[in-house]
C-alpha positions in Angstrom: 0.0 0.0 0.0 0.9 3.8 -0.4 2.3 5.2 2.4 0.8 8.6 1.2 -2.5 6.7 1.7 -1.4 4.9 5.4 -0.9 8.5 6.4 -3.8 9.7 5.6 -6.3 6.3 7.1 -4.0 7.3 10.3 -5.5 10.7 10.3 -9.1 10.2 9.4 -9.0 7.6 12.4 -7.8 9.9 14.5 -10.3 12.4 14.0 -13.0 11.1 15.9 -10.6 11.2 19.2 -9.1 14.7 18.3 -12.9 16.1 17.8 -13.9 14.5 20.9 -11.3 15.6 23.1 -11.6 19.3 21.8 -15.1 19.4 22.4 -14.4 18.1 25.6 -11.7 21.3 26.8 -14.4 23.4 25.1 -17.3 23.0 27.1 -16.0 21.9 30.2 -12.5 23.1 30.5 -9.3 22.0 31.8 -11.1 19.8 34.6 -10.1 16.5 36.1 -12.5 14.4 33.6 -11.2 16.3 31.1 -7.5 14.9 32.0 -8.7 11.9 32.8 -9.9 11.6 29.0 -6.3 12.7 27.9 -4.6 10.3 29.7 -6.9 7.3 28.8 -6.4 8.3 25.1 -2.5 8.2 25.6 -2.9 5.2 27.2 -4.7 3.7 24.8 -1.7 5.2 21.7 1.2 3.8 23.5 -0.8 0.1 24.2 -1.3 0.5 20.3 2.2 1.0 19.4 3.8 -1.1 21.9 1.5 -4.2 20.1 2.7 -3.0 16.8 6.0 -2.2 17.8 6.2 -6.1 19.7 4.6 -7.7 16.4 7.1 -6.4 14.5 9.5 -7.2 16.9 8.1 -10.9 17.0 7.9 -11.1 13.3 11.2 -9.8 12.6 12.5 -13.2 14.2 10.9 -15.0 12.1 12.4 -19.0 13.3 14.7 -18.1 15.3 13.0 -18.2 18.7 14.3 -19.3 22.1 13.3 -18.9 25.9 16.9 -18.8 27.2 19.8 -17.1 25.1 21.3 -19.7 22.9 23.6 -19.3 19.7 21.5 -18.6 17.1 21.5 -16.7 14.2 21.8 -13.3 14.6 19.1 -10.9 13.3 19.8 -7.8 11.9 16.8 -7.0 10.1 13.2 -5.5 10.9 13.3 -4.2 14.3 16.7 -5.7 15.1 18.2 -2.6 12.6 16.8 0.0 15.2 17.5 -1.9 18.5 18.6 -4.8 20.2 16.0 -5.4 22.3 12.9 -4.1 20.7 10.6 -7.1 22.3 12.3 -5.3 25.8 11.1 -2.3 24.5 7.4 -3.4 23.2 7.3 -4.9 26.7 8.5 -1.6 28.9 6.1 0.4 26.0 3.4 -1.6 27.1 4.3 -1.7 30.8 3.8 2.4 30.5 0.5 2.0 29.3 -0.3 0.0 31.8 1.1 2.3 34.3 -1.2 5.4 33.2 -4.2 3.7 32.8 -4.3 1.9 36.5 -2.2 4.2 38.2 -1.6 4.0 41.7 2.4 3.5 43.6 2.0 0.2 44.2 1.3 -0.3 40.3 4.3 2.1 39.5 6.2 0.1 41.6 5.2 -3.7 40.5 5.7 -2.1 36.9 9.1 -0.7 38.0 10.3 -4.1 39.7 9.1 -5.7 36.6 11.4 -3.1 34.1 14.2 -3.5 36.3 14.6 -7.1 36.0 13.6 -6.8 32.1 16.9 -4.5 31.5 19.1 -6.6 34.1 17.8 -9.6 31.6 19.3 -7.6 28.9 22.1 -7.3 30.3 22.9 -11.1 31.3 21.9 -12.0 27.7 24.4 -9.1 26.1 27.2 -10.6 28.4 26.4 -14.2 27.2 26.3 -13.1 23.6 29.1 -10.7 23.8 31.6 -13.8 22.9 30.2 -14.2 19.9 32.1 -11.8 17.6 29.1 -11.4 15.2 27.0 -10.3 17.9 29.6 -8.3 18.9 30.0 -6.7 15.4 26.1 -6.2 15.5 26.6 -4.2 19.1 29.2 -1.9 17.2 26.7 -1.4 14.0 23.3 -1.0 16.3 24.2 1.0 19.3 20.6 1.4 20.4 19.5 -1.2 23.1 16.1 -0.6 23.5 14.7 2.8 22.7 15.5 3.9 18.9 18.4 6.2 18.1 18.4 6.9 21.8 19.5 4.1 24.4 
């Protein structure tokens, strides 16, 4: 499909929200419903892209699937150009929509115990990996371990 065209579907299905939400802050101001709505529509965005974001991630895999870190082929396409981690960083996307829609600090908390682990997971599997000098190669070429062009 077009992307020209993607774009635009993205847009027109945004509209209803957008109108919504403006009508909202019209007629009743800047009011705690009123956030409320704001945040349950961000919510709802990053649970979106952190399943499409995770799909992707999944996809990009294709056979080469394990529970515990194994030699394997290395993949370097699809998400794995980006990151090296993008399932991590579905998961933690995912984790933050959780986090705004059932907020409460014993939520934040679970959710932060549950990040923590995730990245020291990362870590143990990087160190494991490491020895492989393809893997190491690919550490060199994608510097990004689980947020895009950023960490």
């Amino acid at each position: 499909m077009n992307p020209t065209v993607d774009r635009v579907i993205a847009v027109v299905a945004i509209l209803p929200m957008l109108w919504a939400a403006y009508y909202r802050y019209e007629h009743y101001g800047l009011n705690l419903p009123v956030i409320y709505y704001f945040v349950n529509t961000m919510s709802n965005a990053v649970a979106i892209g952190a399943l499409l974001f995770s799909v992707w991630a999944r996809l990009s895999l294709r056979r080469n699937r394990g529970f515990v870190p194994a030699q394997r082929e290395i993949v370097t396409a699809g998400a794995y150009r980006f990151v090296r981690h993008p399932i991590y960083t579905g998961l933690i996307l995912s984790y933050l929509a959780v986090a705004l829609r059932i907020y409460s600090p014993r939520n934040i908390t679970l959710l932060a115990i549950a990040v923590f682990w995730m990245l020291v997971k990362s870590f143990v599997e990087e160190s494991f990996l490491r020895a492989d000098s393809q893997y190491a190669a690919y550490m060199t070429k994608v510097r990004a371990r689980w947020i895009p062009f950023v960490i």
